[in-house]
C-alpha positions as a LaTeX table, in Angstrom:
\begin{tabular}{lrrr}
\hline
Residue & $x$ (\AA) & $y$ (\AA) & $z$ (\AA) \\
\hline
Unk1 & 9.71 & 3.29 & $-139.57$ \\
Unk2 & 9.78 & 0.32 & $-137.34$ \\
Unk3 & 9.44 & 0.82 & $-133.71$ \\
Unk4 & 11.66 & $-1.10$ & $-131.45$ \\
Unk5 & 11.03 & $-2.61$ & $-127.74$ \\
Unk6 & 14.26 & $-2.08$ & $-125.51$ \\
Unk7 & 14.53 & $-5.78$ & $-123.61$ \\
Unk8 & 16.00 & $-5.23$ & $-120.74$ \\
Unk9 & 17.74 & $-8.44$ & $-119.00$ \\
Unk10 & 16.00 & $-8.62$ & $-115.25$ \\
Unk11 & 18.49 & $-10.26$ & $-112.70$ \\
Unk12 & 18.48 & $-12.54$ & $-110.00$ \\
Unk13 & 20.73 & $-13.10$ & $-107.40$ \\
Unk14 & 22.76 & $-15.66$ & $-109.41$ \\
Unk15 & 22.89 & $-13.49$ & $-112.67$ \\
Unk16 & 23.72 & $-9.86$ & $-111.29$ \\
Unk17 & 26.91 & $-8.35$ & $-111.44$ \\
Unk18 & 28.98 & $-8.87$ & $-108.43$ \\
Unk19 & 28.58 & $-5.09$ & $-107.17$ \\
Unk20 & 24.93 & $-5.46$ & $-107.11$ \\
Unk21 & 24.49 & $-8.36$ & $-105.06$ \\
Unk22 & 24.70 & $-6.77$ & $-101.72$ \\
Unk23 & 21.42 & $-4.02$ & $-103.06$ \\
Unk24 & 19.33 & $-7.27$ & $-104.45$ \\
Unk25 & 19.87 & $-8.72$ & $-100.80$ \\
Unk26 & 18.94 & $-5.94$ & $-99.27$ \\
Unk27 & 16.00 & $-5.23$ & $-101.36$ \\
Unk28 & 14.81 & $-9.33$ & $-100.74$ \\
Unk29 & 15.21 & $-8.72$ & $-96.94$ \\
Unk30 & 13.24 & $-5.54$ & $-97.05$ \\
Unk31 & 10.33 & $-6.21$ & $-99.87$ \\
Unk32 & 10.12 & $-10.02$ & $-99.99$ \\
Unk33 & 11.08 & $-10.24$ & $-103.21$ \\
Unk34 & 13.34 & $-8.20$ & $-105.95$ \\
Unk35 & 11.23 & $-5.15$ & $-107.61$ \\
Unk36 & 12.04 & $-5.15$ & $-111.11$ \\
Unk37 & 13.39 & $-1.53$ & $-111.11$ \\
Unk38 & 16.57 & $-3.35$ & $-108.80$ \\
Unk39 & 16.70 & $-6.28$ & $-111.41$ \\
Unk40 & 17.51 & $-3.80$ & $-114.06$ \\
Unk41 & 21.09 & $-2.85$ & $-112.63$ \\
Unk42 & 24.06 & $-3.33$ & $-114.76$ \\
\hline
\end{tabular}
């Protein structure tokens, strides 16, 4: 049996969905940067 890494695509402001966009601002303004558990939205 061969086990198998999920890859997960990580987004920025220019590559998330457009119903995202206002949480990644929001989490820039507050943190300083995007925490990767935010970048994971679909």
């Amino acid at each position: 049996m061969e086990n198998k890494m999920t890859e997960f695509k990580l987004h920025t402001l220019e590559t998330a969905p457009e119903g995202s966009n206002e949480i990644l601002s929001a989490a820039l303004k507050q943190n300083g940067f995007i925490p990767n558990l935010y970048r994971m939205q679909n």
